[in-house]
N, CA, C and O atoms as a MOPAC input file, in Angstrom:
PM7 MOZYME 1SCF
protein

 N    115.03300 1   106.08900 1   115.28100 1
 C    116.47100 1   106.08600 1   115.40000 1
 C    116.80800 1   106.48700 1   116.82200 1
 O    116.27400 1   107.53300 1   117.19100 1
 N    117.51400 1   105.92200 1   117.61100 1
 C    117.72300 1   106.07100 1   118.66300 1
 C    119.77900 1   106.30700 1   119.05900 1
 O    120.61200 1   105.40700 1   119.16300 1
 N    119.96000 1   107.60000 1   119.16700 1
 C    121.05100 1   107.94700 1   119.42700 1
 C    121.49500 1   107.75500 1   121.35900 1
 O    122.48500 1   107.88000 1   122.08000 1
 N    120.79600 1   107.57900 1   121.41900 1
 C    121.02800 1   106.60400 1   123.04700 1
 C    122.52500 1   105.94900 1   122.84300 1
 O    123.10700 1   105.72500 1   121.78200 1
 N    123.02600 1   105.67900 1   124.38600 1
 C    124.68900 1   105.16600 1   124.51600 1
 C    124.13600 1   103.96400 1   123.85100 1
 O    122.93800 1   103.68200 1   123.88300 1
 N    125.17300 1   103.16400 1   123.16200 1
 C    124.75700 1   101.50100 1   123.05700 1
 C    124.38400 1   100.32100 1   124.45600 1
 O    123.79700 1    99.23900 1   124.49300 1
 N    125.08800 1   101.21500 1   125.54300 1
 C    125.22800 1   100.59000 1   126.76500 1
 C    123.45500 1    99.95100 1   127.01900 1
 O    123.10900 1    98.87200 1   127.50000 1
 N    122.60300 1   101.08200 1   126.48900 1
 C    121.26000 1   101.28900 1   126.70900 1
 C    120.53700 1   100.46300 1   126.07200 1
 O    119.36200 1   100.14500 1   126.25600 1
 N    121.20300 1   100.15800 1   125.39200 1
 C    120.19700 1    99.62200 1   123.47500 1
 C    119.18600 1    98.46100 1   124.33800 1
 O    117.97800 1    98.60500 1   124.14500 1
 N    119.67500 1    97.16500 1   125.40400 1
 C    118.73700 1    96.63300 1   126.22900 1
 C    117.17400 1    97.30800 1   126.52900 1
 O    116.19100 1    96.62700 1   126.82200 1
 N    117.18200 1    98.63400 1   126.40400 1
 C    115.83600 1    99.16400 1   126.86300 1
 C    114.78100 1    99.86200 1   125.86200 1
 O    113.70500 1   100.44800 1   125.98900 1
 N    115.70600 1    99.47300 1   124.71700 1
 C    114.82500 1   100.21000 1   123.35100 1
 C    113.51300 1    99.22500 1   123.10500 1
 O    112.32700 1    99.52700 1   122.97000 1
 N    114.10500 1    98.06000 1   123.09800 1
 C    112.85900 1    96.95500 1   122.69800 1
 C    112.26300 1    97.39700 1   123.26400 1
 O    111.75400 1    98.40500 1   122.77400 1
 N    111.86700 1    97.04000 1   124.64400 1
 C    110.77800 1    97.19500 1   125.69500 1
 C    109.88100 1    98.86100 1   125.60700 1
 O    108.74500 1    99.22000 1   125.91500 1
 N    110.81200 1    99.39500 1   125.15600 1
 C    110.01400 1   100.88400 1   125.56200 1
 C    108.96900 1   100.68500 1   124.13900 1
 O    107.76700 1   100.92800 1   124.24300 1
 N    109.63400 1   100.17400 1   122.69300 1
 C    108.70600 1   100.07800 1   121.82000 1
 C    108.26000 1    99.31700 1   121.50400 1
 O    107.79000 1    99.15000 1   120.37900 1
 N    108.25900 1    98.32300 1   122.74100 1
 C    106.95100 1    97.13600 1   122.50900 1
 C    105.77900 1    97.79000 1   123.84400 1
 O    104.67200 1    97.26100 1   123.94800 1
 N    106.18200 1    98.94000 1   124.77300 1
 C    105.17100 1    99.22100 1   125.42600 1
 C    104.09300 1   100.39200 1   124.90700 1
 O    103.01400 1   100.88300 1   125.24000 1
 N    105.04200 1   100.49900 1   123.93900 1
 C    104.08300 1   101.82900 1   123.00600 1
 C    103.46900 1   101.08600 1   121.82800 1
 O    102.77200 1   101.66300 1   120.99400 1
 N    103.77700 1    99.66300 1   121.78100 1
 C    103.05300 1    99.35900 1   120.40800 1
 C    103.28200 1    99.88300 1   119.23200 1
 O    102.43500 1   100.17000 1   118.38600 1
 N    104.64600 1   100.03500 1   119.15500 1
 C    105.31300 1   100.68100 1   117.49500 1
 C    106.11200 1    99.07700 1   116.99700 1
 O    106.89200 1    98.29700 1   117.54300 1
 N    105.54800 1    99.13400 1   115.93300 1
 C    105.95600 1    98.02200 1   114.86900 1
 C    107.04000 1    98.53000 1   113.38600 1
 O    107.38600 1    98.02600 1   112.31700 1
 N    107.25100 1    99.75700 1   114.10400 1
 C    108.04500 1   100.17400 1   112.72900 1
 C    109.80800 1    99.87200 1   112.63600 1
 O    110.24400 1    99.15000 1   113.53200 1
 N    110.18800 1   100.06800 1   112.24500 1
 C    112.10700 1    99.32500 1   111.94100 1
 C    112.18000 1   100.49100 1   112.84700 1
 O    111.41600 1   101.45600 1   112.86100 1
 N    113.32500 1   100.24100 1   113.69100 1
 C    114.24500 1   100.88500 1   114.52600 1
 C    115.96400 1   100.87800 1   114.38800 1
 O    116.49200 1    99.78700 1   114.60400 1
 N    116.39000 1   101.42300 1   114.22400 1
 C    117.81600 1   101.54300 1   114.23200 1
 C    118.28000 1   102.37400 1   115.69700 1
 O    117.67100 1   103.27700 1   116.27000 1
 N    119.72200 1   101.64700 1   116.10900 1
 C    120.33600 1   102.06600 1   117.29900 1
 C    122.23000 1   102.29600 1   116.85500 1
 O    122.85600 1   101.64400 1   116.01900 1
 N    122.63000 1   103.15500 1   117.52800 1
 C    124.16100 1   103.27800 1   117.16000 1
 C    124.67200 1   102.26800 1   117.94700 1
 O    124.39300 1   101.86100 1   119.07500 1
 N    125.55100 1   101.92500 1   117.03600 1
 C    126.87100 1   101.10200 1   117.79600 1
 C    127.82800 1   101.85700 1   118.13700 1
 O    128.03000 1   102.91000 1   117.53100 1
 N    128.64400 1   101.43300 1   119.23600 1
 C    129.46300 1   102.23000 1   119.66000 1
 C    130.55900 1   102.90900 1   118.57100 1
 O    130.71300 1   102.37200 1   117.47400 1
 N    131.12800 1   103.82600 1   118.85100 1
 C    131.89000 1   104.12900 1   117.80000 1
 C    131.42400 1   106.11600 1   117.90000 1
 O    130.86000 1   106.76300 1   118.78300 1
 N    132.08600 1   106.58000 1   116.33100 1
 C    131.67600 1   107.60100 1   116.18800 1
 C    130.04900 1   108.53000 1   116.19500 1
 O    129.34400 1   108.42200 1   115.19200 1
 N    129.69100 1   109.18000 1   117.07300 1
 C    128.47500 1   109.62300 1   117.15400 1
 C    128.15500 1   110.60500 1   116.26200 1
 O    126.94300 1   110.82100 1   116.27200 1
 N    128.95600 1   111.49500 1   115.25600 1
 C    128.62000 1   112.28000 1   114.08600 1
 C    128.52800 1   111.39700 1   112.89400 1
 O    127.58600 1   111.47500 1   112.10500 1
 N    129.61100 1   110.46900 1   112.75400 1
 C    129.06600 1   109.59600 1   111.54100 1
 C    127.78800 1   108.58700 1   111.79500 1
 O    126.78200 1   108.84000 1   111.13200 1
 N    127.76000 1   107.93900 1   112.31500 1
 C    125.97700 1   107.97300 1   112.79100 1
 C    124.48800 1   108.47800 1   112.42300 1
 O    123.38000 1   108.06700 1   112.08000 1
 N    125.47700 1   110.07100 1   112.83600 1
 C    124.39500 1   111.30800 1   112.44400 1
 C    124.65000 1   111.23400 1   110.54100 1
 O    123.85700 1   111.44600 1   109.62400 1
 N    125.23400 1   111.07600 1   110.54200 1
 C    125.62400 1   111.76800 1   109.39300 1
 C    125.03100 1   111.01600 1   108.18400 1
 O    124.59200 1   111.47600 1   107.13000 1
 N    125.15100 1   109.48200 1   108.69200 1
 C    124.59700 1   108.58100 1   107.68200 1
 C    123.33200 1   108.25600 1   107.78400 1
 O    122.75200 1   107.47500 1   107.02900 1
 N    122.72900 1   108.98200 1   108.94900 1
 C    121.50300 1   109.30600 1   108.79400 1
 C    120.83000 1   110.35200 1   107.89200 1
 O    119.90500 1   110.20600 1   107.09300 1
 N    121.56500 1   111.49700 1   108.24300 1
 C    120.89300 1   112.63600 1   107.92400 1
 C    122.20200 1   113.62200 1   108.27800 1
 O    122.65400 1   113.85600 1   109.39800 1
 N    122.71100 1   114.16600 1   106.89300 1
 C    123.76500 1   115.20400 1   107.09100 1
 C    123.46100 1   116.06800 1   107.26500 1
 O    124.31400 1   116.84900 1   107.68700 1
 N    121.95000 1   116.62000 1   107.06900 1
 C    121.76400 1   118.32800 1   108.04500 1
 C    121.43300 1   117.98000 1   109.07700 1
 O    121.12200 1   118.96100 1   109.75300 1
 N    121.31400 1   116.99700 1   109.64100 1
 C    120.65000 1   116.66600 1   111.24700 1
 C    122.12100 1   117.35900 1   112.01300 1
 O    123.30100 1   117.34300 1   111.66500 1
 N    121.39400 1   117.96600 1   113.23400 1
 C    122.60600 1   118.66500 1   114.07500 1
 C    123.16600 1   117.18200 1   114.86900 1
 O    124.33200 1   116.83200 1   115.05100 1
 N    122.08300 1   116.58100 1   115.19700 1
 C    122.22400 1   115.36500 1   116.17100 1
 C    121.28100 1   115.62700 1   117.55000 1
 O    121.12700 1   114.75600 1   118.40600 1
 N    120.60400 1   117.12900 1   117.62800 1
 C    119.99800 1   117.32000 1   118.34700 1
 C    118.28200 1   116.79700 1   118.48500 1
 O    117.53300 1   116.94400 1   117.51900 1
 N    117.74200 1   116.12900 1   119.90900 1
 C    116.91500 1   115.22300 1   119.54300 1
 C    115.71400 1   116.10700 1   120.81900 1
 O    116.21000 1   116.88800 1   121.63100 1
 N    114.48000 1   115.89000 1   120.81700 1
 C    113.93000 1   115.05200 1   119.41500 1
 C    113.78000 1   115.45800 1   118.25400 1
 O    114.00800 1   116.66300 1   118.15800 1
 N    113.47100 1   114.92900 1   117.25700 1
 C    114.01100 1   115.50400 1   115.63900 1
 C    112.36200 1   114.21100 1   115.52600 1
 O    112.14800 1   113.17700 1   116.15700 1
 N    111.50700 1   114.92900 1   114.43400 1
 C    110.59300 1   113.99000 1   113.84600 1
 C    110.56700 1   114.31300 1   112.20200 1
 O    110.42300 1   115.33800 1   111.53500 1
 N    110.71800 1   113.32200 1   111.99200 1
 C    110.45500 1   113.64200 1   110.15300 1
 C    109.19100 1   112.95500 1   109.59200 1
 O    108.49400 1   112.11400 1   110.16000 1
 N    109.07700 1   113.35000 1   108.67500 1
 C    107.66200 1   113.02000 1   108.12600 1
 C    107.81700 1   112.58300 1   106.36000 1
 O    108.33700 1   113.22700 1   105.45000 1
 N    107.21000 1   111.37800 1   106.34600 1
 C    107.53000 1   110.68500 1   105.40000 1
 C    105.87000 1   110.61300 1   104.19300 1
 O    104.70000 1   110.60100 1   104.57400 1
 N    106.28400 1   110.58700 1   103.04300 1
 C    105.00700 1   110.14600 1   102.09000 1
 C    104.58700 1   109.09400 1   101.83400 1
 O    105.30900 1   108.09800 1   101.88300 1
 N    103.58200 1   109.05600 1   101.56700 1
 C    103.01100 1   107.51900 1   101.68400 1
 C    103.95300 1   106.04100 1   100.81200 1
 O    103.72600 1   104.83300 1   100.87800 1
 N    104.96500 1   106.77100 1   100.08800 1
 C    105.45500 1   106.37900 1    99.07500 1
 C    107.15400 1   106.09400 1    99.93500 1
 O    107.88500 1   105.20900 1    99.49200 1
 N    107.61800 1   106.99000 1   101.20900 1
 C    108.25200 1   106.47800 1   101.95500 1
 C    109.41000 1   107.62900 1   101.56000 1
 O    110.61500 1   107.40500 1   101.67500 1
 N    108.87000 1   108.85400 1   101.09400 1
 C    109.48700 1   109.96400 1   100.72400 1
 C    109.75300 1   111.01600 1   101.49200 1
 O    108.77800 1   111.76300 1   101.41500 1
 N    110.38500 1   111.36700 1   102.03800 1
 C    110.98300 1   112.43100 1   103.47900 1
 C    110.16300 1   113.68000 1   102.63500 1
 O    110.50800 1   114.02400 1   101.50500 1
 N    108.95900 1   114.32900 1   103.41400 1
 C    108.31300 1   115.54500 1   103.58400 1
 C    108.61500 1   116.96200 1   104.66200 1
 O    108.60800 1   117.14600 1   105.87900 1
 N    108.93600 1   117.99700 1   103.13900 1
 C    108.59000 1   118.74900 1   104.50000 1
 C    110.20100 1   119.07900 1   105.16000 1
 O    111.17700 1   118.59700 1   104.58500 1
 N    110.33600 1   119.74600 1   106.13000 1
 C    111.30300 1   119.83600 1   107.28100 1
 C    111.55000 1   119.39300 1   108.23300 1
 O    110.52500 1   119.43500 1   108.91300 1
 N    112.41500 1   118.90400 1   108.82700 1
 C    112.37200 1   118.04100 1   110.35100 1
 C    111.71200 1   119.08800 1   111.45800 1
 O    111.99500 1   120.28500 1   111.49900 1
 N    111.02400 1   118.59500 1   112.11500 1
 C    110.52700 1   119.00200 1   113.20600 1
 C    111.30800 1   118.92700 1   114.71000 1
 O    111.30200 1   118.06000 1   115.58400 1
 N    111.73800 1   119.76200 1   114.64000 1
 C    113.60600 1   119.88800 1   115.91400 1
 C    112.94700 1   119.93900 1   117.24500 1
 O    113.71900 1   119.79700 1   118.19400 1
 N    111.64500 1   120.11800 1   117.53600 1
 C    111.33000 1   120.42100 1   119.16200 1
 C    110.29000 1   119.45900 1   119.24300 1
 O    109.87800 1   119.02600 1   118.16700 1
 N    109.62500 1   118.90600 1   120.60100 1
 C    108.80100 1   118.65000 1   121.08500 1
 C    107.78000 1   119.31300 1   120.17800 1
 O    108.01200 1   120.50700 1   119.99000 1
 N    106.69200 1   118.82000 1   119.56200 1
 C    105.52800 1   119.49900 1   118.57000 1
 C    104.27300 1   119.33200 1   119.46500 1
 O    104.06700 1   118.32900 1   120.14800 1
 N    103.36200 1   120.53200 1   119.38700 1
 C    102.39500 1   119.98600 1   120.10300 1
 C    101.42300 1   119.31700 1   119.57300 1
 O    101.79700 1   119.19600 1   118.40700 1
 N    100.17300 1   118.67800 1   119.68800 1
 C     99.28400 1   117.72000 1   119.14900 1
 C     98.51400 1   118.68500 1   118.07300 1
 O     98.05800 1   117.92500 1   117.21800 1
 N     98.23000 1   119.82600 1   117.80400 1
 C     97.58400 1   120.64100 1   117.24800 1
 C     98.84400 1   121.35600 1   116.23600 1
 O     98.42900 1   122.19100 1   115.43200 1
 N    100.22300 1   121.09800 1   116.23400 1
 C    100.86800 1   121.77700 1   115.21100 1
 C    101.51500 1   120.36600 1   114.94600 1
 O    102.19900 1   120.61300 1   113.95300 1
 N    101.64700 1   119.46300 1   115.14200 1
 C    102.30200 1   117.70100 1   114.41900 1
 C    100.25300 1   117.86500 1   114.22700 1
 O    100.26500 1   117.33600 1   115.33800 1
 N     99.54600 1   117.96200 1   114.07500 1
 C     98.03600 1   117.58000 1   113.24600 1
 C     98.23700 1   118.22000 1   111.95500 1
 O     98.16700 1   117.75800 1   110.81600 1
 N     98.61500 1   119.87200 1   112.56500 1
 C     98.56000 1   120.63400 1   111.55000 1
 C     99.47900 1   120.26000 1   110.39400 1
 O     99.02300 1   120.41800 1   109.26100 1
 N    100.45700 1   119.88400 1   110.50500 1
 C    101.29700 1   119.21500 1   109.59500 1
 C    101.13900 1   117.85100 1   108.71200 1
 O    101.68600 1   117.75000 1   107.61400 1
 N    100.34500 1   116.80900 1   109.28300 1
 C     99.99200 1   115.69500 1   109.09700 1
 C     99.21000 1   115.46000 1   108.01500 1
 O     99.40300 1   114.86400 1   106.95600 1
 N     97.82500 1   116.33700 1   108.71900 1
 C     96.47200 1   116.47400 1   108.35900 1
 C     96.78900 1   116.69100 1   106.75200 1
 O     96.44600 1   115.74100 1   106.04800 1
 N     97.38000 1   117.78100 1   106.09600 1
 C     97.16200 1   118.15100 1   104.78600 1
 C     97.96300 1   116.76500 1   104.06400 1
 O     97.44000 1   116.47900 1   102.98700 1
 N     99.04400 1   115.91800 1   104.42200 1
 C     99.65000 1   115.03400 1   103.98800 1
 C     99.09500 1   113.81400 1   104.06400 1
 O     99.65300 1   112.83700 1   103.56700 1
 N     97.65700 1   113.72100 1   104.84600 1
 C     97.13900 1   112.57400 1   104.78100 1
 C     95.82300 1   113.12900 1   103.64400 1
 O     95.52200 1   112.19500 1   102.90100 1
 N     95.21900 1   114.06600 1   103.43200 1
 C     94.53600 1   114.28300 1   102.41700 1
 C     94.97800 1   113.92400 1   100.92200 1
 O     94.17500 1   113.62300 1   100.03900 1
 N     96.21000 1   113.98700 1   100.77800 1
 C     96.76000 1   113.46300 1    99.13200 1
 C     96.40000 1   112.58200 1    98.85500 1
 O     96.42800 1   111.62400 1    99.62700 1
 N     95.68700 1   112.47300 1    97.10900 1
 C     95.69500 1   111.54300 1    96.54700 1
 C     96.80200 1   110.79600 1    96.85400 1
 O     97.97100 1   111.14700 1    97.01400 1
 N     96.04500 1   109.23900 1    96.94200 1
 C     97.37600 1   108.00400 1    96.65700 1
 C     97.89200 1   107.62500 1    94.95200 1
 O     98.78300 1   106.80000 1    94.74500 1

C-alpha cells in the first residue's frame, strides 16, 4: 500500500518491478488521506513504514510492525509463522 502523493503513483511500478515484487499493490487517489487509512486499516495511525504479516490462509497475524524491523527481529517473527502446519 503506498500512501505516496498520487502525483507520484508514475514511480510505484518501476520501484516494484526493480525489487521483483509480484504481489497486488494499491495506491491512494487523490482525495481524503485518513479515509484511505481508514479503509485500510482503522487502527493504522497512517504512520509508515507499517508491515503486517499475513497467514498462509491470507489472515492478518500478529501486530503491525510500526518501525523499520531489523533482519533478526522481522526473522524472529516470521520464522515461528512459517513453521505451522498447513
Amino acid at each position: 500500500v503506498s500512501v505516496d502523493e498520487p502525483e507520484t503513483h508514475g514511480q510505484i511500478a518501476p520501484f516494484l518491478a526493480r525489487q521483483k515484487a509480484t504481489f497486488l499493490n494499491y495506491g491512494r487517489k487523490p482525495g481524503d488521506v485518513e479515509a484511505f487509512i481508514n479503509a485500510f486499516d482503522k487502527n493504522w495511525s497512517g504512520a509508515v513504514p507499517i508491515t503486517y504479516l499475513f497467514d498462509r490462509d491470507g489472515k492478518p497475524v500478529g501486530s503491525p510492525l510500526l518501525v523499520p524491523q531489523s533482519y533478526a527481529k522481522l526473522a524472529a517473527t516470521v520464522e515461528p509463522l512459517l513453521r505451522q502446519p498447513r
